[in-house]
ZAMARGU-4260 file (C-alpha; in steps of 0.2 Angstrom, whole numbers, plus 5000, padded with zeros to 4 digits):
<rodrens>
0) 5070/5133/5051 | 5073/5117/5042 | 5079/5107/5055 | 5065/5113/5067 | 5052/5106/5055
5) 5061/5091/5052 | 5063/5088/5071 | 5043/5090/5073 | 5041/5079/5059 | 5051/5067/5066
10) 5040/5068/5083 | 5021/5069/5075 | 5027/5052/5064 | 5032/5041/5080 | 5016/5049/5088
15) 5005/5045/5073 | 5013/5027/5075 | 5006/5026/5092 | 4992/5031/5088 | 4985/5021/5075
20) 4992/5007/5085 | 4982/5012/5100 | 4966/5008/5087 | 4956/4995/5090 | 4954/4982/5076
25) 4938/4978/5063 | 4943/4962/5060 | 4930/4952/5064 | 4935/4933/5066 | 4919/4924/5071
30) 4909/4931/5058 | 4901/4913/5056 | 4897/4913/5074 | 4889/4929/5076 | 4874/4927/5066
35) 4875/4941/5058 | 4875/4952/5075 | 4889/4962/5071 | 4882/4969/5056 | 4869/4977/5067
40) 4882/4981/5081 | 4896/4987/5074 | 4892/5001/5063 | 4889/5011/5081 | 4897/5028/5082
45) 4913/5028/5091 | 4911/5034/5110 | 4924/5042/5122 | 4944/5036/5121 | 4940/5030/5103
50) 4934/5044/5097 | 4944/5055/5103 | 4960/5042/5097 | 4952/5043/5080 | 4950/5063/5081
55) 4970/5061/5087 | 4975/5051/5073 | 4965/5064/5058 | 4977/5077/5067 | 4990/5068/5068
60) 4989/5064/5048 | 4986/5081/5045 | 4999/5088/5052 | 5011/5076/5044 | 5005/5079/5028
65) 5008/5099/5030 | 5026/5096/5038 | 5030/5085/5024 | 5023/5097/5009 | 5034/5112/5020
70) 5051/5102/5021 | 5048/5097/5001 | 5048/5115/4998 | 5060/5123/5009 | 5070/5107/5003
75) 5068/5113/4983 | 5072/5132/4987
</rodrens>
């Protein structure tokens, strides 16, 4: 059971390293040049791939997250 956890662990973190490499960035480098238009632009709602890359990545995280609390405590027993 252990070493089945560990293996999907293994596989959800090098998928939730694609994945939050796959992200677009928010840095904004010509922030002086836009005149303030990104402000007004950029808080849209993400649409289509994005979101659903950003919904991948929450699950992703999740899942991690439970694998990891499971494997600490199979580890300790």
């Amino acid at each position: 059971m252990y070493d089945v956890l560990l293996i999907a662990l293994i596989i959800v973190s090098v998928l939730l390293i694609i994945a939050v490499l796959m992200l677009p960035s928010k840095t904004n480098a010509a922030s002086a040049l836009s005149g303030g238009a990104e402000a007004l632009f950029g808080k849209q709602k993400a649409r289509g791939f994005e979101a659903g890359l950003r919904r991948t990545t929450a699950g992703l995280g999740t899942i991690f997250i439970v694998l990891s609390v499971v494997l600490a405590y199979l580890s300790s027993n």
